[in-house]
N, C-alpha and C positions, 0 to 999 in steps of 0.2 A: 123874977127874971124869966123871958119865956124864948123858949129851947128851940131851934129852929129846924125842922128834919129836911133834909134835900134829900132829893131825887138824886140815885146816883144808880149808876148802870155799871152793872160788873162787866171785865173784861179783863184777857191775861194778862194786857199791858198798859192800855190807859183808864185815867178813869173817865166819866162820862156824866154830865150833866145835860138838863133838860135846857136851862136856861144860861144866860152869860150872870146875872149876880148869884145865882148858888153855886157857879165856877169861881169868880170873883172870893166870895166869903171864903170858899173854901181854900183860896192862895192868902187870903188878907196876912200881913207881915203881923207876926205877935209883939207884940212891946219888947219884950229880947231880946228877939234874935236879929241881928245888926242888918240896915239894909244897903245896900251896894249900888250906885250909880250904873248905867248901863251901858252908858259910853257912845259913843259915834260909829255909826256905820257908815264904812268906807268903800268907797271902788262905788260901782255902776248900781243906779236904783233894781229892783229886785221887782221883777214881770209878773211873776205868778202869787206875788203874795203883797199886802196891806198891812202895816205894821204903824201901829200906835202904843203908847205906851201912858198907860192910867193908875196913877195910884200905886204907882214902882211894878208894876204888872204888865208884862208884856202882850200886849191884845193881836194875833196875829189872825187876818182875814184871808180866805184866798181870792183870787180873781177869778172869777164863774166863765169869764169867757177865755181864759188862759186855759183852766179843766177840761180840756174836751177831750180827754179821753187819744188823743194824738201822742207818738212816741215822742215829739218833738216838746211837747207841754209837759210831758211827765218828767223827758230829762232836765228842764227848766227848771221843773220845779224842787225836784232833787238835788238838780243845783245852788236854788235861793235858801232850801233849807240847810245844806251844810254849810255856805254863806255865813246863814244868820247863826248855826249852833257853833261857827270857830269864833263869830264875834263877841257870841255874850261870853260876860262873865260865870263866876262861879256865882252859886246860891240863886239864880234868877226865878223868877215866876212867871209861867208863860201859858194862856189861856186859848187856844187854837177853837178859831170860832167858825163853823160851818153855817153862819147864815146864808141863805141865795144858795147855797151847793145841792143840787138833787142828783149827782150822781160820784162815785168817786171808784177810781180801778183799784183793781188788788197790787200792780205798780205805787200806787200814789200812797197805800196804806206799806207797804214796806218804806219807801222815802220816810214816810211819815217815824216809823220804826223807828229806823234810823237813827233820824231827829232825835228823837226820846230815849236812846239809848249813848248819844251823844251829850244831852242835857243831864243825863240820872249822873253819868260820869262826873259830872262837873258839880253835884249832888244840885243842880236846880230840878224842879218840879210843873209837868206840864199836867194840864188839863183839857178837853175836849167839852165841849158844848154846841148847843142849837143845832145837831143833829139829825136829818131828814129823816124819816122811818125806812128809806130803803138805802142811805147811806149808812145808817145803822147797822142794816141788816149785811151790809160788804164787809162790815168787820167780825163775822159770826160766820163764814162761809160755810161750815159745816152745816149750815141751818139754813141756808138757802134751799128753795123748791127744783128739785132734779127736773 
């Protein structure tokens, strides 16, 4: 049987993969533990974020031209997240994919909080993936260049 090591990036609050299937692997549903339908999202489609759903796994993308960095896109965006974290259920699996993003504010990463402190609640499990090296570096602020 051979062992698969992923790439995982510490952080106080999410975890962090290089790619989308060592994000993937690492939510895959184990044979036990029961899986949950995710149900219909209701009310108005949602601006700032892509949302698919793979393999009971929630894949949520953002829109690169919704991110700019504008107080107007951020509260959007803060809005589509607490949206989607009243919608889902309990126990979900949810992969937050920064493809196309090369930049992301220190607003966007508290929304983002948020989110994951909304989801821990409900005991679902999020992941982060395909991460820019300088959106990276927006969630380390202390380690940013003065």
């Amino acid at each position: 049987m051979r062992i698969l090591a992923m790439a995982k990036y510490r952080h106080r609050t999410f975890e962090m993969f290089e790619f989308h299937d060592e994000a993937a692997a690492a939510l895959a549903v184990k044979p036990r533990e029961p899986v949950r339908p995710l149900g219909n999202l209701d009310g108005e489609p949602m601006e700032s974020l892509n949302i698919t759903v793979l393999d009971q796994i929630l894949h949520v993308r953002f829109d690169p031209e919704v991110l700019d960095g504008e107080e107007e896109a951020e509260s959007q965006l803060r809005g589509d997240l607490t949206r989607l974290a009243k919608w889902l259920q309990n126990d979900c699996r949810v992969i937050v994919d920064f493809e196309g993003i090369s930049h992301f504010t220190s607003a966007s990463i508290e929304a983002l909080e948020t989110f994951y402190q909304r989801l821990k609640a409900k005991g679902s499990r999020l992941v982060l993936c395909n991460l820019d090296a300088d959106v990276k570096a927006s969630f380390y602020p202390s380690r940013l260049p003065r």
